[in-house]
C-alpha positions, 0 to 999 in steps of 0.5 A, a space after each residue: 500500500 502506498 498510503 495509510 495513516 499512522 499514530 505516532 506518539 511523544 513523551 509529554 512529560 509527568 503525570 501524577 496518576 495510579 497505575 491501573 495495571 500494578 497498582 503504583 502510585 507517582 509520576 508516570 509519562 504522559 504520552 501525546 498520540 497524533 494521527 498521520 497521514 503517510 505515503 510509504 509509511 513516512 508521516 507526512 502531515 497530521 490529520 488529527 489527534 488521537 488519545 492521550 495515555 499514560 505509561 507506567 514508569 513501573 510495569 512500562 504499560 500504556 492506558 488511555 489518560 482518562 482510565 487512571 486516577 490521580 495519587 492519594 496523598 501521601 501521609 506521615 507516620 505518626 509513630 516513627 515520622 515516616 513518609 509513607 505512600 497514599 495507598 498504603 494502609 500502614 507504615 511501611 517503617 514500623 507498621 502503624 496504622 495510618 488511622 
């Protein structure tokens, strides 16, 4: 085939979310996805912009932007002092509750 289209994708930089795949919370790459039109499979000009998605900077998988959630906050130990990740339920320090 001589002609088609094709998406191509960038790093758009960091995005807090929870991944949906592994469960890891923090900064993962924003990925910015646009359609192009090719001759030879050479990208000639874009047609239009696909869904953004965001990889996993843990497990490396790709999810549409809208499908993660942002990171729970995080949270002090009020034992120890520990800084601790929003999904955890107890520290990961000295094993306190976070209630």
């Amino acid at each position: 085939m001589l002609f088609g289209s094709k998406v191509v994708r960038k790093d758009a930089g960091a995005i807090d979310r929870v991944c949906p795949w592994c469960g890891v919370p923090g900064p993962h790459t924003l990925v910015e996805a646009d359609n192009y039109f090719t001759v030879y499979f050479i990208p000639l000009f874009r047609t239009g912009r696909a869904d953004d998605q965001v990889r996993c900077r843990s497990c490396r998988q790709l999810f549409p932007a809208r499908m993660t959630s942002p990171s729970p906050a995080a949270w002090s130990c009020r034992t120890c002092a520990n800084v601790n990740p929003g999904t955890s339920n107890q520290c990961l320090k000295c094993g306190a509750s976070s209630a």
